[in-house]
N, C-alpha and C positions, 0 to 999 in steps of 0.2 A: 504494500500500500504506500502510497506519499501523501506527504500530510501538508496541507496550508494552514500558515499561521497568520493572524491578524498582529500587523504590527505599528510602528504611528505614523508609515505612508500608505497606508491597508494591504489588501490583503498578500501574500507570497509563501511560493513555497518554502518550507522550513529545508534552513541550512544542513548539506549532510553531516553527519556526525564523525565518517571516516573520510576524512579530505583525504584527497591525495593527489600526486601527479604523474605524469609518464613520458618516459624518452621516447624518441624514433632514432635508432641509428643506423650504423654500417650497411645501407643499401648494395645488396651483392648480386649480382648476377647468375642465375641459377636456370641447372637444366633436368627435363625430365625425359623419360622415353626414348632415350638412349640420345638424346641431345635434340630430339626432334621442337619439344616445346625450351624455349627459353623465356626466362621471367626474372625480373626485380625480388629479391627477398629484403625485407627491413627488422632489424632486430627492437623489439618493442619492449620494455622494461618497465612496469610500474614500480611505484614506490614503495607500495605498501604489502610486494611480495619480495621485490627485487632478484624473483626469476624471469629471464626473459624468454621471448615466445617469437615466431617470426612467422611473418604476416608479411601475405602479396598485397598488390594493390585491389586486387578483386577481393579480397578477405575484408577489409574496408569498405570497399562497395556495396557488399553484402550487410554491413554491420549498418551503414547508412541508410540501407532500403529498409530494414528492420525498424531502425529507429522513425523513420518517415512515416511504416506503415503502423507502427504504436501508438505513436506520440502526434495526434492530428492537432494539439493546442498549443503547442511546441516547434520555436523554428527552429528548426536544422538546419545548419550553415552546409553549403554545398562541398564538395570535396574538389580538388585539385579535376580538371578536367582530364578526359581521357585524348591519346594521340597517337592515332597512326601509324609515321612515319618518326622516325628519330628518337624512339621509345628507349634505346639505349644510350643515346648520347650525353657523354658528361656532365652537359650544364643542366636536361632538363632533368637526369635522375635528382639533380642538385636542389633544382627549383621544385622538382616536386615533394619532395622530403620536408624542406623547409614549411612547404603550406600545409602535409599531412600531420607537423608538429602545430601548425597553428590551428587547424581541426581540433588536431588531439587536445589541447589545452582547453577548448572550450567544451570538449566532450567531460572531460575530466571537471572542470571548473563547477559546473552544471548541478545545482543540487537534486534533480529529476534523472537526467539523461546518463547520471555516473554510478544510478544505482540501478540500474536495468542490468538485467539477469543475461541478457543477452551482451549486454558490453563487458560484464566479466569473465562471461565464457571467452570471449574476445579475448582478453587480458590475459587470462590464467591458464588455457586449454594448449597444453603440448602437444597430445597423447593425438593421432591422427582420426582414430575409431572413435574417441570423447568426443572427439570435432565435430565430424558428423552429427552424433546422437544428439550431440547442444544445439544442431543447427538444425537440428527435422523441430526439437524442442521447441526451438524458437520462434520455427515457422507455423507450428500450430497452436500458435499462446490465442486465448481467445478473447482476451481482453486488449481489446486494440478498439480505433476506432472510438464510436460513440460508448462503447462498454468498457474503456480506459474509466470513464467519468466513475463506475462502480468500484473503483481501486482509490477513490481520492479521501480521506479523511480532511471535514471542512470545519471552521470554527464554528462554538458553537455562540459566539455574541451574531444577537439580530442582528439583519445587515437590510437597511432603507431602500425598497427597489429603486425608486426614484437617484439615489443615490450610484448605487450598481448602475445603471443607465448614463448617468451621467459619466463615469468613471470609462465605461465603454466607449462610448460613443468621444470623449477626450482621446483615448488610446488609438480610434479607428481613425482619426485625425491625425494623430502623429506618426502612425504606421505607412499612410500614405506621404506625408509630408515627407518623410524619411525617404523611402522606396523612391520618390520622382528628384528627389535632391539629390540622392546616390547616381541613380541615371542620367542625371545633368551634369554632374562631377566626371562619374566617367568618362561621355560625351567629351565634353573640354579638354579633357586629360588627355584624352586617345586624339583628339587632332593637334591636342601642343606637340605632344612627342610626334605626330606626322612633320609637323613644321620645321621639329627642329632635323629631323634626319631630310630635310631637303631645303627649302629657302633657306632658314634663319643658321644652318650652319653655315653655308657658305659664310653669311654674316659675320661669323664668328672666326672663322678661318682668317677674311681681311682683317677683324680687332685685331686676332692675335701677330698675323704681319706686321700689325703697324708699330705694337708695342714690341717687338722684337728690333724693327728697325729703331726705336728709341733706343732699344738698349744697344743697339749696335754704333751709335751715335755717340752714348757716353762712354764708350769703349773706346773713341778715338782723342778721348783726352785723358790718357794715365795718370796725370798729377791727381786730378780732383776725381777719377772716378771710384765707384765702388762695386765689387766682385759679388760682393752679398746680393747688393740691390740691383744689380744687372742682369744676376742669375735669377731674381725672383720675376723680374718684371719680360724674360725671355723663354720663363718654362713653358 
């Protein structure tokens, strides 16, 4: 069960009791089937066994659908996207790691979503046969959905419809304001960086000419100039 507690900005789920946290590391490259399939393996460490467990990127995926298809009053932040081509290359095992750690942190963080039965099979299951058995487990939980609601323990001080409505419909306000502000950020974002990998570099290609030729300038008077500040103004 998870319990909501009334607190003095109202109502929220009660804090977990067993905080903890979790590594992602050593992304290795890994083959099955006599080398026919190849796959990423990430070695995943919680804190509060500090045995570690290794986990594809599909074992994630799986744990994200689970969560998605539980937890419908609950946002789940997206996972790292899937790719194609270049699935083994340096930078993006690099990049993807780093965002599976920042998943991980709010999956963990999360007073709801870090005590699912299913996240700590996640965590804790070596045993390959366990795997399984947790994850047929998990796919027949029946309390998902609108029948999650049957699992919540609610306070029991009166609570003002009027109030409740208000407090909703506030929320339903800030969830979109958020959501179209994020989308106008990105927007902006994604054509500055176009800008700069085409006009505005050039731009900056000429600055940096010009102050090179300055520093090339004070380089032709040795008495007064300076090694330090030539070298700075020429990197």
């Amino acid at each position: 069960s998870y319990t909501i507690d009334m607190g003095p900005l109202g109502p929220g789920w009660q804090e977990s009791p067993r905080p903890f946290s979790c590594s992602i590391e050593d992304p290795t490259k890994q083959t099955k089937f006599k080398g026919i399939k190849t796959y990423i393996s990430y070695r995943v460490t919680p804190s509060h066994t500090g045995h570690p467990v290794y986990r594809r990127y599909k074992h994630f995926d799986w744990l994200y659908n689970r969560l998605l298809h539980k937890f419908t009053v609950i946002s789940v932040p997206h996972l790292p996207e899937k790719q194609a081509t270049g699935r083994f290359e340096e930078d993006f095992i690099e990049k993807r790691k780093r965002r599976l750690i920042l998943w991980m942190n709010h999956m963990t963080s999360h007073p709801v979503l870090s005590q699912y039965e299913g996240f700590e099979h996640f965590l804790m299951c070596a045993d390959d046969k366990q795997w399984k058995l947790g994850k047929r487990r998990a796919e027949k939980d029946e309390m998902v959905g609108a029948h999650f609601m049957l699992t919540l323990q609610i306070p029991n001080e009166h609570q003002d419809l009027q109030d409740v409505e208000e407090r909703i419909d506030t929320f339903k306000a800030f969830a979109k304001k958020m959501d179209d502000s994020v989308m106008q950020l990105t927007h902006v974002a994604s054509e500055l960086v176009r800008k700069h990998l085409g006009g505005f570099r050039k731009e900056f290609q000429r600055l940096g000419n010009a102050f090179q030729s300055i520093s090339q300038a004070f380089m032709l008077d040795p008495p007064h100039s300076s090694e330090t500040f030539n070298n700075a103004i020429s990197h």
